[in-house]
N, CA, C and O of each residue as an XYZ file, in Angstrom:
496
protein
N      23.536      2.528     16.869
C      22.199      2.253     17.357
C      21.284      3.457     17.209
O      20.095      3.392     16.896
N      21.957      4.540     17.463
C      21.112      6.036     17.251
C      20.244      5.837     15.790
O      19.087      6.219     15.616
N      21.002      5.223     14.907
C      20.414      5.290     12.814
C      19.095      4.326     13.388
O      17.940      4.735     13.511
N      19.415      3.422     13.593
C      18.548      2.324     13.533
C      17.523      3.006     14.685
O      16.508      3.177     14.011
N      17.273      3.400     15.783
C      16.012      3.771     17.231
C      15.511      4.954     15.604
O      14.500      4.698     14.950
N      16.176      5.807     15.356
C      15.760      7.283     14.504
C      15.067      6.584     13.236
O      14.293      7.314     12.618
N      15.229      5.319     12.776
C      14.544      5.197     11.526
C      13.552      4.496     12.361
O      12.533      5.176     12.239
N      13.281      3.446     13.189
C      12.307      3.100     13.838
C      11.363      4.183     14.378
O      10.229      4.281     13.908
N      11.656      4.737     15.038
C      10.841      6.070     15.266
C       9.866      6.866     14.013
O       8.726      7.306     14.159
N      10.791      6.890     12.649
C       9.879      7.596     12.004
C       8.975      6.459     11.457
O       7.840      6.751     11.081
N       9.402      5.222     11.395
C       8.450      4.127     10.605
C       7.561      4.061     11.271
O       6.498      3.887     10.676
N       7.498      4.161     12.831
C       6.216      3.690     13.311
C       5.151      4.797     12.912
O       4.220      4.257     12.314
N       4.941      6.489     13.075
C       3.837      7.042     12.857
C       3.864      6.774     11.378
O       3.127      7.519     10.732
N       4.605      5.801     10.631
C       4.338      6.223      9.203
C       3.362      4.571      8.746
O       2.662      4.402      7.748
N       3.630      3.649      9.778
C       2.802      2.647     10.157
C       1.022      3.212     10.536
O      -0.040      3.049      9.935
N       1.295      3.723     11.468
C       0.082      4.334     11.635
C      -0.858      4.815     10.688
O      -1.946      4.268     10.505
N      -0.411      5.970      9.993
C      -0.854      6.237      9.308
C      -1.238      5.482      7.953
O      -2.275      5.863      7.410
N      -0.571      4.537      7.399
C      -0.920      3.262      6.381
C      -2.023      3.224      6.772
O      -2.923      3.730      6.101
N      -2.281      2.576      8.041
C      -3.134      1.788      8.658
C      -4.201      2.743      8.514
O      -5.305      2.254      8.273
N      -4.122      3.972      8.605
C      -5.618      4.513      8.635
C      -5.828      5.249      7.275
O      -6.669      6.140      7.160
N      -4.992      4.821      6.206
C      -5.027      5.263      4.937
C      -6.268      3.762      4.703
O      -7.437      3.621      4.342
N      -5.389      3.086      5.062
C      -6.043      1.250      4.690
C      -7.248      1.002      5.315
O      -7.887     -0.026      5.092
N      -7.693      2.066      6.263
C      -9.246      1.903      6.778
C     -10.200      2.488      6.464
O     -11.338      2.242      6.862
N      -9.716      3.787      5.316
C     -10.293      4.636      4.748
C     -10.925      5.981      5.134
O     -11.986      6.551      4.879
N      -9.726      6.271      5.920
C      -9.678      7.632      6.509
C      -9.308      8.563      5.318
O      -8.870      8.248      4.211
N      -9.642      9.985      5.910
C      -9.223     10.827      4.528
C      -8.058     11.016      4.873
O      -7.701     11.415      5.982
N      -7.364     10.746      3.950
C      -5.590     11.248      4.120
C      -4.950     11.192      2.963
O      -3.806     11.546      2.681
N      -5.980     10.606      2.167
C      -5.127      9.839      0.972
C      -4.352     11.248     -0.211
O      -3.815     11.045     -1.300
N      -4.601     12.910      0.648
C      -3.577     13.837     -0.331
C      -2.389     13.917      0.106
O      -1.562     14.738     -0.292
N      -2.150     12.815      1.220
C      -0.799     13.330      1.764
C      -0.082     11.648      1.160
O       1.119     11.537      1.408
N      -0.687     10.516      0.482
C       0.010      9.480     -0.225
C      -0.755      9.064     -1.609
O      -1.856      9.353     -2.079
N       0.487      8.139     -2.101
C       0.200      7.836     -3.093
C      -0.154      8.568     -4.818
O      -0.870      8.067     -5.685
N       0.665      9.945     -4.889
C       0.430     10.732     -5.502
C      -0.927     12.159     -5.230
O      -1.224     13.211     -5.797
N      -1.435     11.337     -3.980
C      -2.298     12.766     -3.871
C      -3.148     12.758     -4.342
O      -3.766     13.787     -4.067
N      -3.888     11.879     -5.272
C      -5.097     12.086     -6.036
C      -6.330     11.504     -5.794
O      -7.118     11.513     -6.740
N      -6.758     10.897     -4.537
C      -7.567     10.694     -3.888
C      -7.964     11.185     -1.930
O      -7.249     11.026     -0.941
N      -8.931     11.603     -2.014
C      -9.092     12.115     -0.313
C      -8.730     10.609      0.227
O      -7.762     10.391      0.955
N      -9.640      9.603     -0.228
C     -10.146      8.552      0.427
C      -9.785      7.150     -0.435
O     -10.630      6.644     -1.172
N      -8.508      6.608     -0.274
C      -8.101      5.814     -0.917
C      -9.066      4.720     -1.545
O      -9.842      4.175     -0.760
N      -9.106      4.238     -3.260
C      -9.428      2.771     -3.488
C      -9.346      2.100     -2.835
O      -8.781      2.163     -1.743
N     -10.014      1.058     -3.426
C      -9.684     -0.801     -2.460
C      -7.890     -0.882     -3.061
O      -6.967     -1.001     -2.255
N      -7.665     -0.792     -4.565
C      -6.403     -1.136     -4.266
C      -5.104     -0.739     -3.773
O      -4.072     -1.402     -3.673
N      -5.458      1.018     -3.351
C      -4.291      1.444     -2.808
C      -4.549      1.287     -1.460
O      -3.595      1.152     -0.693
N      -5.956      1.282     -0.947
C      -5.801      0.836      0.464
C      -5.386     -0.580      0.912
O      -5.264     -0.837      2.110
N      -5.136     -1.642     -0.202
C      -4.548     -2.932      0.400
C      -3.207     -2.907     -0.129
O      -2.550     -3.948     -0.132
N      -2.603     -1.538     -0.697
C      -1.393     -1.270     -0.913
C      -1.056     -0.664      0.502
O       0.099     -0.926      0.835
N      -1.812      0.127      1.484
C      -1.399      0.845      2.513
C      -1.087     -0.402      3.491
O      -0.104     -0.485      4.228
N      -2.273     -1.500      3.331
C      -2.253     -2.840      4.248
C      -0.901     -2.850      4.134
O      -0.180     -2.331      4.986
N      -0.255     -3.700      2.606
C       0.811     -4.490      2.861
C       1.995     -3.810      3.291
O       3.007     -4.445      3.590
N       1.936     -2.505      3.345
C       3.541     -1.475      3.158
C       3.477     -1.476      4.771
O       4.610     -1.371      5.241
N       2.293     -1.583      5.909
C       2.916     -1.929      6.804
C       3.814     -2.742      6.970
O       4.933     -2.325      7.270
N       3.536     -4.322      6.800
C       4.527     -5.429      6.584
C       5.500     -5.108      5.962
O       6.383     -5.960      6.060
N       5.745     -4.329      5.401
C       7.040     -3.999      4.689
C       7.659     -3.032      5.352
O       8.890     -3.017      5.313
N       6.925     -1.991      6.122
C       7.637     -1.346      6.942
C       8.538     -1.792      8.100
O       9.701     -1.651      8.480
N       7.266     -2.476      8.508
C       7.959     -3.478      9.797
C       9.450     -4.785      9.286
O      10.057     -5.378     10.177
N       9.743     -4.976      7.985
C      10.755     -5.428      7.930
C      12.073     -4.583      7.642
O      13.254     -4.919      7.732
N      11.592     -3.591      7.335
C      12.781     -2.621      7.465
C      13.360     -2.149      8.431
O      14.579     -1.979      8.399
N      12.414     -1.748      9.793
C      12.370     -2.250     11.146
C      13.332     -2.657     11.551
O      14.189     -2.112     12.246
N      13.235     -4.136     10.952
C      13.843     -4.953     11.727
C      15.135     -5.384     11.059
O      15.938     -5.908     11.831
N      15.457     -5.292      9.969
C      16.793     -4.225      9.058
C      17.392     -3.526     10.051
O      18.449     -3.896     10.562
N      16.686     -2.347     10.431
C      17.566     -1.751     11.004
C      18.257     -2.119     12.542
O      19.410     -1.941     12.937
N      17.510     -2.486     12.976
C      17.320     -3.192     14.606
C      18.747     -4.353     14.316
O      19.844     -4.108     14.819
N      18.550     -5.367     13.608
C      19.624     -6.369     13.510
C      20.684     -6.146     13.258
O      21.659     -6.743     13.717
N      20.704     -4.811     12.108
C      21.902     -4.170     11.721
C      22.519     -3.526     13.546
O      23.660     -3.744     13.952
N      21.877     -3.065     14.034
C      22.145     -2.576     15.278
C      23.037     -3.301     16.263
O      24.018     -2.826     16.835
N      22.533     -4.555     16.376
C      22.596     -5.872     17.032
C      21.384     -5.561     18.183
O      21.465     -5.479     19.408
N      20.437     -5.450     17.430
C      19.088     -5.016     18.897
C      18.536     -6.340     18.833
O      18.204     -6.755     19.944
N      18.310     -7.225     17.769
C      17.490     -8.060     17.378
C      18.419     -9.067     16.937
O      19.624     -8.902     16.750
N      17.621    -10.338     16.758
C      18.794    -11.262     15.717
C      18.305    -11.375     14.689
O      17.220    -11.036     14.216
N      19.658    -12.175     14.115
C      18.723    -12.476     12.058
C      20.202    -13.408     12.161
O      21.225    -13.522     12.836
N      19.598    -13.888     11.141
C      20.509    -14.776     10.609
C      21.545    -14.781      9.394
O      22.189    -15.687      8.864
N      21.443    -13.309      9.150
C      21.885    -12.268      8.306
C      23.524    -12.468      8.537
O      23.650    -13.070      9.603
N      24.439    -12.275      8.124
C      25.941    -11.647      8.870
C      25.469    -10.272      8.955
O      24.383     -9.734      8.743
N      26.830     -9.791      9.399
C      26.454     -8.237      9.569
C      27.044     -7.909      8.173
O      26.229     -7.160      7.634
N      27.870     -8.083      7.521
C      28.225     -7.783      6.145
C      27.206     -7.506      5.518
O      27.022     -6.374      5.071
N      26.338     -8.503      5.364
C      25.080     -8.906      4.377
C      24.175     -7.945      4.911
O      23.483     -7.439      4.028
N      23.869     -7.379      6.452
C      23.130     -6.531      6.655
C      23.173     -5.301      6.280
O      22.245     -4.552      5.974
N      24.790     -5.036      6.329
C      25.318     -3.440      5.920
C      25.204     -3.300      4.551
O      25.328     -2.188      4.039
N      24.960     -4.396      3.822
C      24.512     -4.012      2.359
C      23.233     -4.054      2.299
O      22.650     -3.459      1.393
N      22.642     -4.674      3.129
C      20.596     -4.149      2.517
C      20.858     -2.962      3.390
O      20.051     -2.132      2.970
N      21.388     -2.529      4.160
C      20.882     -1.100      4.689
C      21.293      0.012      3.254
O      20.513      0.904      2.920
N      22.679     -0.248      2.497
C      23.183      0.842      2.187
C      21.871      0.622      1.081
O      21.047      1.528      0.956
N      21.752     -0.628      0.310
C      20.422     -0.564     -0.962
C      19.198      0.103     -0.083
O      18.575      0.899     -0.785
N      18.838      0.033      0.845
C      17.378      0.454      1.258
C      17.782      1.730      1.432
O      16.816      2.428      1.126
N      19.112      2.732      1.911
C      19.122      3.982      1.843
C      18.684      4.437      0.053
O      17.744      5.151     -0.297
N      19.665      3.783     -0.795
C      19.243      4.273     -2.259
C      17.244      4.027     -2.705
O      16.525      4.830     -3.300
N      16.888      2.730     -2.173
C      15.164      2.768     -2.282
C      14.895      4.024     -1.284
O      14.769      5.011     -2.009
N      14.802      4.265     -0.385
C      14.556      5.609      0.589
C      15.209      6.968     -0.655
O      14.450      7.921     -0.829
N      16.360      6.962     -1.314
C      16.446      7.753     -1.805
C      15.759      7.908     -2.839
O      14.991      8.865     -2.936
N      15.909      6.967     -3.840
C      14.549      7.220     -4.665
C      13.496      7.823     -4.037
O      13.453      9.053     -4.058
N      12.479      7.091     -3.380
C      11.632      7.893     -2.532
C      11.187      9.473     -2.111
O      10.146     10.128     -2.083
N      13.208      9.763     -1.672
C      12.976     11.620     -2.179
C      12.253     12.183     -3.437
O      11.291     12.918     -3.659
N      13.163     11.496     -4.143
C      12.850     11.672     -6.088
C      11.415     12.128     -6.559
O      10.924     13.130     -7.080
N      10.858     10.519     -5.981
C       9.277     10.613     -6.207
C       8.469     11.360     -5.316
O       7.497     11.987     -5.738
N       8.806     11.346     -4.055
C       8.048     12.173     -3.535
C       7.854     13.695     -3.761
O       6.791     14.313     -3.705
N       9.465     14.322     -4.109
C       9.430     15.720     -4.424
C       8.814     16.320     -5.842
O       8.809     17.514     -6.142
N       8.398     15.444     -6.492
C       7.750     15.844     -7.962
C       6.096     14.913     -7.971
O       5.452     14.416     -8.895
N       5.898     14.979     -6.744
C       4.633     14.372     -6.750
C       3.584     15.696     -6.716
O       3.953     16.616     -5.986
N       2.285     15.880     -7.454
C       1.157     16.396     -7.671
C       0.465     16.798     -6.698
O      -0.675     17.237     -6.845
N       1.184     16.683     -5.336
C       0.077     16.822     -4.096
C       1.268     17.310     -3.348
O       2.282     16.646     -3.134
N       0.995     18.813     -2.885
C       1.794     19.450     -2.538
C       2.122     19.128     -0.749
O       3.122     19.442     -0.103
N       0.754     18.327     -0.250
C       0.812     17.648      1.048
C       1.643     16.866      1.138
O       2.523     16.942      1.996
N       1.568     16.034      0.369
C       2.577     14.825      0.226
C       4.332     15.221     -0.388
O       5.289     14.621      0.102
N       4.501     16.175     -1.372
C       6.090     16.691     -1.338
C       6.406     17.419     -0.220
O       7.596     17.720     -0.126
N       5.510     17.866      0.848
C       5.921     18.643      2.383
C       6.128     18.189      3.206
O       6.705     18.696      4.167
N       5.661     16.881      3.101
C       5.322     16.188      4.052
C       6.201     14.486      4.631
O       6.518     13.950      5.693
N       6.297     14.132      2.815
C       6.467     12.607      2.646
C       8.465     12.655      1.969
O       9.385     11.838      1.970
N       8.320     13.864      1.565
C      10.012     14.175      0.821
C      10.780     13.886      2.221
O      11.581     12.956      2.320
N      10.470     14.758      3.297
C      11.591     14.811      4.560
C      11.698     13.804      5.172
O      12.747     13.358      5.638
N      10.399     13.231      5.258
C      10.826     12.086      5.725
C      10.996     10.933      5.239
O      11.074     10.037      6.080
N      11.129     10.472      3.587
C      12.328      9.679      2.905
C      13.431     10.206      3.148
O      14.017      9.494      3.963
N      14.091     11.175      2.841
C      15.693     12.005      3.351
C      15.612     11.556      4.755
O      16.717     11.217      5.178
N      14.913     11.476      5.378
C      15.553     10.930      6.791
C      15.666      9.376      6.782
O      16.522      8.886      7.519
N      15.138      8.812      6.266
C      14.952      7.339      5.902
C      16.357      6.511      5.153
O      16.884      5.404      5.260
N      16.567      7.663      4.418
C      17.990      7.148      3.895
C      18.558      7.298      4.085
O      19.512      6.626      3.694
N      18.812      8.829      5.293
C      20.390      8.833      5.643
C      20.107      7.587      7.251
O      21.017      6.805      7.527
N      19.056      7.600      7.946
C      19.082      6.213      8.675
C      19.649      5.053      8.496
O      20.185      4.368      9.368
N      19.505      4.724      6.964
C      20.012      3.355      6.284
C      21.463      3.810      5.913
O      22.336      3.376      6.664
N      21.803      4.485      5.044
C      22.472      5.009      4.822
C      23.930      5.233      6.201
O      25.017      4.913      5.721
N      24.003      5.631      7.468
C      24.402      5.421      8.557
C      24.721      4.251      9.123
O      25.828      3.776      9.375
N      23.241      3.677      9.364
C      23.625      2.096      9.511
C      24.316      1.332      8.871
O      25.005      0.405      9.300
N      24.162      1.694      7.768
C      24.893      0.826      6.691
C      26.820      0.956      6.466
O      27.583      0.331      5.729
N      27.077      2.143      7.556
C      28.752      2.077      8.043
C      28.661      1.890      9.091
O      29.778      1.645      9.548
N      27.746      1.849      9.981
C      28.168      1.442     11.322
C      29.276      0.266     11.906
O      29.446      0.126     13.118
């Protein structure tokens, strides 16, 4: 349960922040490669949807937990956790060779925490 509360924890300020990428706050050197203060229309309705996508990873982790239900087995759960640790790992990848030195300081550590979350859960 510790993997799953620790990846919830970091998703939510990373929710947040979407959200005020997607309202067109300046933030946009710390995502998306860094190359805008103030996100487009289309990366800001890219910030929209990655909430929703955050929030199902969420809840990935939560079910994997047994915090939540799904209709998942737990087998079937412990394998989207271990694939979403390798997408989280990618994530390192891209983030650490990204052009915006805000965003490899910032956005690298916390994919590496993202995957060893999944990654954890995913033997629990």
């Amino acid at each position: 349960k510790v993997s799953a509360l620790a990846g919830c924890a970091l998703f939510v300020p990373l929710m947040a922040f979407q959200g005020l990428l997607a309202s067109g706050a300046p933030l946009g050197k710390f995502a998306w490669g860094g190359q805008y203060t103030i996100l487009p229309t289309p990366l800001r309705v890219a910030s929209a949807v990655s909430i929703g996508i955050y929030s199902q990873f969420m809840h990935l982790l939560l079910a994997r937990a047994e915090m939540v239900s799904s209709s998942w087995s737990q087998p079937a759960l412990s394998r989207a956790c271990f694939y979403s640790s390798i997408f989280f790992g990618l994530g390192i990848l891209m983030n650490a060779v990204s052009q915006s030195p805000p965003e490899r300081k910032t956005m690298t550590p916390v994919a590496a925490l993202l995957s060893l979350c999944f990654l954890v859960a995913s033997k629990e």
